[in-house]
C-alpha positions as CSV (number, residue, x, y, z in Angstrom):
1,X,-24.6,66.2,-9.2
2,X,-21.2,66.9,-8.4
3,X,-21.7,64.7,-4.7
4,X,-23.4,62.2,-6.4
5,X,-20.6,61.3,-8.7
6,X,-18.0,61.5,-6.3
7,X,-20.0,59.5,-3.9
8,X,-20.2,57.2,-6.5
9,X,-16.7,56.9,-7.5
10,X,-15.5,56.6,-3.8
11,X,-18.0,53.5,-3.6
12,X,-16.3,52.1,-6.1
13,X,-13.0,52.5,-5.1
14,X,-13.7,51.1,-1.7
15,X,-15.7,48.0,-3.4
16,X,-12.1,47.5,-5.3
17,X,-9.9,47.7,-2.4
18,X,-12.5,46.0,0.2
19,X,-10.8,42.8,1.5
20,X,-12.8,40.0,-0.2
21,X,-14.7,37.4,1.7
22,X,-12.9,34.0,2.5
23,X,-12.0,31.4,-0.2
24,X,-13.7,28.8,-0.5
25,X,-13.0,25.2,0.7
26,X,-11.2,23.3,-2.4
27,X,-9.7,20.2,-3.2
28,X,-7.0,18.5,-5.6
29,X,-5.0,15.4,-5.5
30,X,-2.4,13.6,-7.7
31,X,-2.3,9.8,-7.8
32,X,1.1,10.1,-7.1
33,X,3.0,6.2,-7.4
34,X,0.3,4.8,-7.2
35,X,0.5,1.2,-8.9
36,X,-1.7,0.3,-12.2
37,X,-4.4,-1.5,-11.4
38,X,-7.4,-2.6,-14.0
39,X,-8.1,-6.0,-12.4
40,X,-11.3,-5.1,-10.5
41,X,-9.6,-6.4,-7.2
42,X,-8.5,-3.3,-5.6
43,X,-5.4,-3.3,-2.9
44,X,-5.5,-0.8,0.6
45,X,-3.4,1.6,-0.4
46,X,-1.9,5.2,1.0
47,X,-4.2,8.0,-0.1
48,X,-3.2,10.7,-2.5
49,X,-1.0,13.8,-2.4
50,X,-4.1,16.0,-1.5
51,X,-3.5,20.1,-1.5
52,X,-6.3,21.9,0.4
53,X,-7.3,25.4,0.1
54,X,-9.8,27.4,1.6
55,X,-10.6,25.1,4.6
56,X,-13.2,26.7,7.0
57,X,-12.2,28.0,9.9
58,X,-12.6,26.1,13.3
59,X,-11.4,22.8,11.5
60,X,-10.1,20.1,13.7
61,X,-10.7,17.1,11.4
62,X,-10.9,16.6,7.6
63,X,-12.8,13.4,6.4
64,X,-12.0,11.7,3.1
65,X,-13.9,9.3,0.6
66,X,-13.8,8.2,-2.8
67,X,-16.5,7.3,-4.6
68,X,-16.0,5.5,-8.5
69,X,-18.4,7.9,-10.9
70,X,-18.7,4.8,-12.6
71,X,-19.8,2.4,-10.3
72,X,-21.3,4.9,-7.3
73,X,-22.4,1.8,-4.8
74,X,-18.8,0.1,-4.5
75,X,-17.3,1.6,-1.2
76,X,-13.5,2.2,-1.8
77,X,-13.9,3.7,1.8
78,X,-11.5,6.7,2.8
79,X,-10.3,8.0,6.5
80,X,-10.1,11.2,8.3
81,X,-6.9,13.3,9.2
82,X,-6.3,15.6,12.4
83,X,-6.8,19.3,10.7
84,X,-3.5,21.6,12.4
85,X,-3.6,24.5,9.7
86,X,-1.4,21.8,6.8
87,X,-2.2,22.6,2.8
88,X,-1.1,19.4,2.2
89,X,-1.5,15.7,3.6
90,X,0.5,13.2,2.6
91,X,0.3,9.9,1.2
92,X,0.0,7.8,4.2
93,X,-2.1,9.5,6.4
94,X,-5.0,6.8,5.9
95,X,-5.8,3.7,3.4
96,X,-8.1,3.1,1.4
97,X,-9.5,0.8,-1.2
98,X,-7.6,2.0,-4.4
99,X,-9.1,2.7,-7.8
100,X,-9.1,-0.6,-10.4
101,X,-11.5,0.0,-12.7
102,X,-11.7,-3.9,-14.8
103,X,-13.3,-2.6,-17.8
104,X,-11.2,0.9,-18.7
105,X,-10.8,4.4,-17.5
106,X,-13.6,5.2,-14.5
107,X,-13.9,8.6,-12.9
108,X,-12.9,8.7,-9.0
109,X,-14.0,11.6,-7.1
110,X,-12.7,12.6,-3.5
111,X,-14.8,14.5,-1.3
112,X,-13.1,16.4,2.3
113,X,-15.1,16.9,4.6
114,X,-14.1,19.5,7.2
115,X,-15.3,19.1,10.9
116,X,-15.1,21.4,13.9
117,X,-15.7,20.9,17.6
118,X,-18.5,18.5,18.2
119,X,-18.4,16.9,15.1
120,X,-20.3,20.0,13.3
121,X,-20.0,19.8,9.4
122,X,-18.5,23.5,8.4
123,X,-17.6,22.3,4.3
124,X,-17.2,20.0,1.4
125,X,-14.6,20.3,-1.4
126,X,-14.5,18.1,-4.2
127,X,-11.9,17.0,-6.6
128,X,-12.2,13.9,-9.6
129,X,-9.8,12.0,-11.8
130,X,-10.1,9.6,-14.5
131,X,-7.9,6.5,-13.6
132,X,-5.7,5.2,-15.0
């Protein structure tokens, strides 16, 4: 009984101090200066402050879109980024169509899309916003 329970115990220990397995692949962005925009005539502007966590290894590429929760068929379009190891990319790494909802707030959401070596999908990370 006495094995048992220390068996036990040092299972538990080692379950405690085991390295955990990689984080996962997430997302955020601020709209950052964005200008205000409710005509329903959006500009090209710079993307978002985005802050990336987790991204898979073997990354070469990230791809972004947005898509308006809203109105899911408009294509506000996006663009892709050379992946080097950054947890950030800046404004100005691609345009896009920006968010200018005509009718009130509408929900944007921005998938990344990590690629690796001949174009093989290795994640998705989401993040969404209400704007403005």
């Amino acid at each position: 009984m006495k094995n048992q329970f220390v068996a036990a115990a040092t299972g538990i220990a080692l379950l405690m101090v085991a390295p955990t397995s990689a984080q996962a692949f997430s997302l955020s962005f601020t709209w950052g200066n964005l200008k205000l925009c409710t005509s329903g005539r959006p500009n090209r502007v710079a993307n978002p402050n985005f802050k990336l966590s987790g991204v898979p290894e073997g990354t070469t590429k990230i791809k972004f879109k947005m898509v308006d929760r809203n109105v899911p068929k408009y294509n506000h379009g996006g663009g892709s980024v050379k992946y080097t190891g950054q947890k950030t990319i800046a404004p100005g790494a691609f345009k896009y169509k920006s968010p200018c909802p005509p009718d009130g707030r509408h929900t944007y959401e921005w998938t990344a899309t990590a690629i690796g070596k001949g174009g093989k999908k290795l994640g998705t990370a989401k993040s969404s916003k209400k704007y403005p």
